[in-house]
C-alpha positions in Angstrom: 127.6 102.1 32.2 124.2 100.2 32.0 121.5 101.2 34.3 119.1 98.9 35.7 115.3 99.8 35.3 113.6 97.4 37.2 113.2 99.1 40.6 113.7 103.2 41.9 117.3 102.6 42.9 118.2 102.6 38.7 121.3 101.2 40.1 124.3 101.9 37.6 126.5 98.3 37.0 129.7 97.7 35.6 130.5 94.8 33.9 131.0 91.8 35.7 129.4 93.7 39.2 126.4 93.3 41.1 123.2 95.6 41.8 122.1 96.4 45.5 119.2 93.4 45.1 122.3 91.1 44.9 120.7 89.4 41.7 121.0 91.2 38.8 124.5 91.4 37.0 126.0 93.0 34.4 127.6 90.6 31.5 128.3 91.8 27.9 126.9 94.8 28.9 123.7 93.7 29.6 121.3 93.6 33.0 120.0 89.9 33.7 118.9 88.3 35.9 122.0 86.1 38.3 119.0 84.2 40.2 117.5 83.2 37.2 115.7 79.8 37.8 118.1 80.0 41.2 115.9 78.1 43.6 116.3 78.0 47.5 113.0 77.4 49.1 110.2 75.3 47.9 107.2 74.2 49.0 103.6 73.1 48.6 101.8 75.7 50.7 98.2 76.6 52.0 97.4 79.5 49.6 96.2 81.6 52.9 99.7 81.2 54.3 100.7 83.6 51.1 99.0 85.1 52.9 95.5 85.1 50.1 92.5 85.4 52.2 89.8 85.7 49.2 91.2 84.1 46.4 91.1 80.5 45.7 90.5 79.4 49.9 91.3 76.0 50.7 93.4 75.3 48.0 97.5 74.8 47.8 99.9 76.3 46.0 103.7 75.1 44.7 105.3 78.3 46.5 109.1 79.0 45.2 111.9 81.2 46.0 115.2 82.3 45.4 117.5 84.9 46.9 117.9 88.4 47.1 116.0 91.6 47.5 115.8 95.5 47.1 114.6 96.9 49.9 116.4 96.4 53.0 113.6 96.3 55.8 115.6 95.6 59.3 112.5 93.2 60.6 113.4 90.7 57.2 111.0 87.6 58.4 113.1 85.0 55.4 116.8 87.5 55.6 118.4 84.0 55.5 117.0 83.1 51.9 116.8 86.8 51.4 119.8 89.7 51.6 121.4 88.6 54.9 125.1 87.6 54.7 123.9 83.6 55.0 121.8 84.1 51.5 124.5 85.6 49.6 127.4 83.3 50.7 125.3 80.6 50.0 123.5 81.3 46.5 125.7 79.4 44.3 124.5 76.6 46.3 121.1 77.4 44.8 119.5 74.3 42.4 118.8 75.3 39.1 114.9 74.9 37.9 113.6 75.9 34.5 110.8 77.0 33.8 109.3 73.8 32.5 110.1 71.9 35.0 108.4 73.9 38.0 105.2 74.0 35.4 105.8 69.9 35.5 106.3 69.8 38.9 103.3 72.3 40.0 101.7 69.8 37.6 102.7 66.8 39.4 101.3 68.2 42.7 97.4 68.8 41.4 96.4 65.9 42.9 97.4 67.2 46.5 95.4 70.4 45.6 97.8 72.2 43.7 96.2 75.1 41.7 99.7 76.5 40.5 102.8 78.9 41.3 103.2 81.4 43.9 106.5 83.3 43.3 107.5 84.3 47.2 110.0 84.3 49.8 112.6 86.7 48.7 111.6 89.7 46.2 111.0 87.6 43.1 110.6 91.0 40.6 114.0 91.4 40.7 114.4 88.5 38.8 110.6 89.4 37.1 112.4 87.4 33.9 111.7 83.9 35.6 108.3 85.0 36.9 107.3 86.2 33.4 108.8 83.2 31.4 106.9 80.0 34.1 104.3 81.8 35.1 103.7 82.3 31.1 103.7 78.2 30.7 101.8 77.8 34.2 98.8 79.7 32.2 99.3 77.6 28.7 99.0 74.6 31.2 95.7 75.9 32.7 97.6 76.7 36.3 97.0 79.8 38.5 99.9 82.1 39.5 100.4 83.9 42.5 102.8 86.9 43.3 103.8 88.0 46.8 106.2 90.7 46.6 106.7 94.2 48.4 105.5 96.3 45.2 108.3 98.5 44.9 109.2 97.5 40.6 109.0 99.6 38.0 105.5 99.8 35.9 107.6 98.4 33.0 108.4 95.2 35.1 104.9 95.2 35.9 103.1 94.9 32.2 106.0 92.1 31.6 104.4 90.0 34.3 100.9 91.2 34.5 99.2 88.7 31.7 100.1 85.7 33.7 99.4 86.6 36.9 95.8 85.6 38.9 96.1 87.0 42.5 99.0 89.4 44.1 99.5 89.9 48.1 101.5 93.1 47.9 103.4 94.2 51.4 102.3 97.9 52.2 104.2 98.1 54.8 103.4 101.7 56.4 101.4 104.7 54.8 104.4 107.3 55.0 107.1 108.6 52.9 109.6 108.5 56.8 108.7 104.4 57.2 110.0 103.9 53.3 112.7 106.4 53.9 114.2 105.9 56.7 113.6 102.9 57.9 113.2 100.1 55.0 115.8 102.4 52.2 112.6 102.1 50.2 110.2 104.4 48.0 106.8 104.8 48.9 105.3 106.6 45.7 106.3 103.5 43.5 104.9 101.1 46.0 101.2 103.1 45.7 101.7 103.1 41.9 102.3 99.1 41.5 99.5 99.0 43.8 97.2 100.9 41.7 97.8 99.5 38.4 98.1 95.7 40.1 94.7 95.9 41.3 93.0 97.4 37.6 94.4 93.6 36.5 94.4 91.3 38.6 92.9 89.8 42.3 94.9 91.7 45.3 95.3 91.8 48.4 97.3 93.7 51.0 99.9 93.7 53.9 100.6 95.9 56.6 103.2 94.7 59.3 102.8 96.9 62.6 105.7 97.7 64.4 105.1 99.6 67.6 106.4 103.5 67.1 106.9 103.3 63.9 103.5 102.8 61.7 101.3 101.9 64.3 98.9 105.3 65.0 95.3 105.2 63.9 95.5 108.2 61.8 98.3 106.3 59.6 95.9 103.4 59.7 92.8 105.6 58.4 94.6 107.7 56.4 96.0 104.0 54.6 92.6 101.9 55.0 90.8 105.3 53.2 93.8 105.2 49.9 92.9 101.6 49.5 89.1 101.9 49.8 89.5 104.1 46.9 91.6 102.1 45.3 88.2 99.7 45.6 85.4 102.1 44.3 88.0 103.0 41.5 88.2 99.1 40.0 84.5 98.3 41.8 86.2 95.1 43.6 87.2 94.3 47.2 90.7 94.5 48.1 91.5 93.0 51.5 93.6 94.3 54.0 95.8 92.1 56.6 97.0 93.9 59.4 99.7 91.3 61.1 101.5 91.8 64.1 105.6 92.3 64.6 107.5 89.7 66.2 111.4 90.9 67.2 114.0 89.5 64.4 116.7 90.4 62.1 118.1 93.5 62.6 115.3 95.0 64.8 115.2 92.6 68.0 115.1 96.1 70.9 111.4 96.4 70.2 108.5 94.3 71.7 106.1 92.3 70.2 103.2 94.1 68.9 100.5 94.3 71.4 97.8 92.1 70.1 95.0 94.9 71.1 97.1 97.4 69.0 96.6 94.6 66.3 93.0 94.2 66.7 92.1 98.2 67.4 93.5 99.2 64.0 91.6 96.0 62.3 88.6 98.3 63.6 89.7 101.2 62.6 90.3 100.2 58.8 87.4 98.8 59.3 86.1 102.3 59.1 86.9 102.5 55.2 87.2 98.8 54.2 85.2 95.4 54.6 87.8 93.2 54.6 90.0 93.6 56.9 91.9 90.4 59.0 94.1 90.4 61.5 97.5 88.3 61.1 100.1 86.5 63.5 97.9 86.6 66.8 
């Protein structure tokens, strides 16, 4: 039976079946990609809503999406585009794009401050073929890319997409093996090794969403702020941090908000390690 290698869960397919992302199929006894050029969300965005705090500032970017995902994080902020039961009875409602015509269209939109792609919304490395193949003709056409994804592909997915891309914001969304384990059915070593081999290549900056009880103590903050300042001496180049505050959604609504002095006390206590560090949704 053919195993998929794009992320840790090597999921096992038979033919005609779907992975646990909900977008990669087995046909002919192959692996592809089912969203393939699937698109359910578009839009011309401010690049800091990626969010991109140091990398092209002022600027827009032609943001798309399609559905599906591989981790399964209970506080989803886009489950309805994403894995929830809404995106997957409604994907083959999705428009079709090729690649050439998002390059045209990112194209078409220079003249509102487009600078390119940003590949976003749902996980788009689980269909890394239609990042890899426009992102590929955004470059030819002199166009940035951007990537905003939760890190957790394989290093193989990574050198198929690593050419074409200019700037990644990567979700590192706690600093323990228990977050990843238990509560987002994730895996927190591959998450620090896309990480590490993102930011040898390419512009990147970082996420960390802090939900109260769960990754919210100051010596997971330190211990996380430290692993990506030496990420920063390693490569000699700044690496921001944005430490955003939870909001109740999805699965996960019997928490509160995120206290915005929680927010604001662990900006200072990266701050301890890093330079750049910003504080997001207060």
């Amino acid at each position: 039976m053919p195993v998929c290698d794009v992320c840790f869960r090597q999921c096992k397919i038979e033919e005609g079946k779907t992975g646990f992302c909900g977008a990669r199929v087995c046909r002919d006894g192959s692996i592809i990609a089912d969203n393939y050029g699937r698109i359910t969300s578009a839009d011309l965005d401010p690049i800091e809503k990626k969010p991109l705090k140091m990398f092209r500032p002022g600027k827009k970017v032609l943001s798309i999406g399609s559905y599906g995902c591989n981790l399964r994080c209970p506080f989803c902020q886009n489950s309805d585009i994403s894995w929830s039961k809404q995106a997957f009875a409604y994907k083959d409602m999705a428009d079709y794009f090729s690649p050439e015509e998002i390059v045209k269209r990112a194209l078409e939109l220079e003249s509102r401050g487009n600078i390119g792609i940003a590949f976003t919304y749902n996980e788009p490395l689980i269909g890394y073929e239609y990042v890899r193949d426009t992102a590929k003709l955004s470059k030819e056409a002199g166009m940035e890319n951007v990537l905003v994804t939760n890190g957790t592909a394989s290093l193989k997915v990574y050198s198929e997409i690593k050419d074409y891309i200019d700037a990644m914001n990567i979700d590192l969304k706690a600093f323990s093996e228990r977050f990843y384990k238990n509560v987002i059915d994730g895996d927190f070593s591959m998450v620090k090794s896309f990480i590490e081999n993102a930011a040898g290549s390419c512009h990147v900056e970082l996420t960390t969403l802090i939900i109260p009880g769960e990754n919210d103590s100051d010596e997971e903050m330190y211990d996380l702020s430290e692993w990506v300042a030496s990420l920063e001496k390693k490569y000699n180049k700044a690496i921001p941090l944005h430490i955003t505050r939870f909001f109740p959604r999805f699965h996960m609504t019997d928490k509160e908000p995120t206290p915005v002095s929680t927010v604001l006390h662990l900006v200072e206590t990266a701050k301890k390690n890093l330079e750049y560090v910003f504080p997001g949704n207060i």
